[in-house]
MINUDREN-826043 format. One record per residue (C-alpha): residue number from 0; x, y, z. Coordinates in Angstrom, 3 decimals, always signed. Example, Ala and Ser with C-alpha at 12.3 -4.5 7.8 and 13.67 -1.06 7.14 Angstrom:
<nodes>
{0, {+12.300, -4.500, +7.800}}
{1, {+13.670, -1.060, +7.140}}
</nodes>
This chain:
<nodes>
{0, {+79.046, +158.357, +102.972}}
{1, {+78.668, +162.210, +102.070}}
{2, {+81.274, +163.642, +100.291}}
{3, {+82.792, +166.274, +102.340}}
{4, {+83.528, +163.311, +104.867}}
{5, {+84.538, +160.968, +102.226}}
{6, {+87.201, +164.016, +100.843}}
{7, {+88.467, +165.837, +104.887}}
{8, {+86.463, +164.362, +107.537}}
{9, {+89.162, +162.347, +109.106}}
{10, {+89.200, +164.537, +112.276}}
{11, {+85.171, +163.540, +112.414}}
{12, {+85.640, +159.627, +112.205}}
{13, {+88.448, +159.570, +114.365}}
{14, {+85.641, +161.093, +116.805}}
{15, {+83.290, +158.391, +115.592}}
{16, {+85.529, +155.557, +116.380}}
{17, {+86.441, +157.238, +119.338}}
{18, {+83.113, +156.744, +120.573}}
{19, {+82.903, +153.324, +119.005}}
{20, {+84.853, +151.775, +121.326}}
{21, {+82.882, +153.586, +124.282}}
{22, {+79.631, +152.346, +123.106}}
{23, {+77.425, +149.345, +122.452}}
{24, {+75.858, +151.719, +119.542}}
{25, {+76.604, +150.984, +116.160}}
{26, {+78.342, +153.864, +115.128}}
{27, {+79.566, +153.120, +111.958}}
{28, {+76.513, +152.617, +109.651}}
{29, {+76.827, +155.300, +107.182}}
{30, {+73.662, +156.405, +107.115}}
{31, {+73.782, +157.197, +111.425}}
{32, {+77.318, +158.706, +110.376}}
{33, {+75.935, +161.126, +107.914}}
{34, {+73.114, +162.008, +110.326}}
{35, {+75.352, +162.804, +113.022}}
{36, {+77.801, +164.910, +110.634}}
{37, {+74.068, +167.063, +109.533}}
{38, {+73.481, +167.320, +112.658}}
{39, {+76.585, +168.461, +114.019}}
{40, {+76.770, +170.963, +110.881}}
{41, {+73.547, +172.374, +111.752}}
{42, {+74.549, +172.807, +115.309}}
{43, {+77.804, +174.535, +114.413}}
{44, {+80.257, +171.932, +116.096}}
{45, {+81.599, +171.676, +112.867}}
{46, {+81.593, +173.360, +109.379}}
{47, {+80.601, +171.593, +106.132}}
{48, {+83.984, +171.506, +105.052}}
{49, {+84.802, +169.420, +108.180}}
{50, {+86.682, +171.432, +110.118}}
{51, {+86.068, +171.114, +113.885}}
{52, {+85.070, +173.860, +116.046}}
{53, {+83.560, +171.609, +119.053}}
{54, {+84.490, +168.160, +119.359}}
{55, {+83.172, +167.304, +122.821}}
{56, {+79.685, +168.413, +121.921}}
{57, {+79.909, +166.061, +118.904}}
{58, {+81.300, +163.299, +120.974}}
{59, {+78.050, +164.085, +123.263}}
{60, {+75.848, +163.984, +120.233}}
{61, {+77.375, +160.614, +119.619}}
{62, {+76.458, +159.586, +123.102}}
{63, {+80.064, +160.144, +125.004}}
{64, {+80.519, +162.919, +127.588}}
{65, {+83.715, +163.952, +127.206}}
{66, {+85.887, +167.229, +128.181}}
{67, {+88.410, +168.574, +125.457}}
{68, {+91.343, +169.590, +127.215}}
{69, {+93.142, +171.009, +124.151}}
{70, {+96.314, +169.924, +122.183}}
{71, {+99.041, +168.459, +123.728}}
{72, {+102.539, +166.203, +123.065}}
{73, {+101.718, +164.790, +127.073}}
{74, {+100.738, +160.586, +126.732}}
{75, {+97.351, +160.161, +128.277}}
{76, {+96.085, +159.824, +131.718}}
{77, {+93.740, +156.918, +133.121}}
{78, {+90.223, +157.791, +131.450}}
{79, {+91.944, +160.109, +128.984}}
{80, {+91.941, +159.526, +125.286}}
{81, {+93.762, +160.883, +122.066}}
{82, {+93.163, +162.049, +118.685}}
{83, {+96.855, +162.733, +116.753}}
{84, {+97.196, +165.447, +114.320}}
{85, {+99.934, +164.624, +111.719}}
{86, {+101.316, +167.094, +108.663}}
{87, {+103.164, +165.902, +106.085}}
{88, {+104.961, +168.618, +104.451}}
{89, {+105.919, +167.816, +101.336}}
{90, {+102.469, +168.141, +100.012}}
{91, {+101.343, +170.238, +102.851}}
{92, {+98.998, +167.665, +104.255}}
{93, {+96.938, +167.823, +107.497}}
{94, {+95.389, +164.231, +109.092}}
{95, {+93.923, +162.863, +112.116}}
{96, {+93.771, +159.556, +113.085}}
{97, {+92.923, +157.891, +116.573}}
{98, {+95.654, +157.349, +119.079}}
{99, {+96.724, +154.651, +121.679}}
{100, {+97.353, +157.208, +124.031}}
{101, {+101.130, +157.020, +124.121}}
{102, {+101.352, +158.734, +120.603}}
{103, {+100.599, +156.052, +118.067}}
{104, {+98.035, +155.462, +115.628}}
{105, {+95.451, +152.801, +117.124}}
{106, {+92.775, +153.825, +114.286}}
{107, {+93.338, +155.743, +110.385}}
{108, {+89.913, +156.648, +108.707}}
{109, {+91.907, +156.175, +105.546}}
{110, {+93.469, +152.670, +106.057}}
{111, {+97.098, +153.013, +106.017}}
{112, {+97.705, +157.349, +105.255}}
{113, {+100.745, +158.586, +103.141}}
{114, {+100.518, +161.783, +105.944}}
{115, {+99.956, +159.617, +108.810}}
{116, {+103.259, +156.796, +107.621}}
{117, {+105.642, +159.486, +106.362}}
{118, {+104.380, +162.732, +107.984}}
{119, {+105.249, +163.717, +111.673}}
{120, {+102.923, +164.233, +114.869}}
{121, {+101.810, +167.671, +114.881}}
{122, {+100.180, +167.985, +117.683}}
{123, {+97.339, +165.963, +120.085}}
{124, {+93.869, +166.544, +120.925}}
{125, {+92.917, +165.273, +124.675}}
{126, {+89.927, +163.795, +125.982}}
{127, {+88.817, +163.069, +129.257}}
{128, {+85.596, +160.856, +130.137}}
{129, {+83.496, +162.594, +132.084}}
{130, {+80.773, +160.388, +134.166}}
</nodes>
């Protein structure tokens, strides 16, 4: 896996498994995940450095049409789906992990996180399938 994903690109696998369970594809062969990441990085959805700007056009380059409806604290609708934001403050730590759309984590790119256990939801990003 490339390092800048390895090191901050929780926000980006959370978006991968996302899509995972969406899709027949295999999503999470490394080498498909670091093609989508260069190719998402090339297409400024996303920086190098992992940070976000578009994450429904990388869900679309991953194969799922999906509408970002922004942050939120609501739970999810039918055909809506979550991606949590959590800070930890003591160590000023940002993660994202997948949600099971009433606010808990249902996926953590990082196994079991030390901001994701002890740190509190910041905020949620909202997805809705679009057909």
């Amino acid at each position: 896996m490339l390092p800048a994903i390895a090191e901050s690109g929780c926000y980006f696998m959370a978006l991968v498994e996302a899509t995972a369970k969406r899709s027949t594809r295999l999503l999470f062969a490394v080498p498909l995940v670091n093609s989508v990441f260069n190719r998402c990085v090339a297409k400024q959805y996303m920086r190098g450095d992992c940070y976000i700007m578009y994450p429904d056009k990388i869900l679309e380059t991953l194969g799922v049409q999906a509408a970002y409806l922004g942050k939120t604290t609501r739970p999810c609708a039918d055909n809506e789906f979550e991606i949590l934001h959590w800070y930890y403050e003591k160590r000023n730590w940002h993660h994202f992990t997948g949600g099971d759309g009433e606010g808990h984590v249902s996926y953590d790119p990082w196994g079991i996180s030390i901001t994701a256990t002890l740190g509190v939801l910041k905020s949620k990003r909202l997805f809705r399938e679009v057909s």
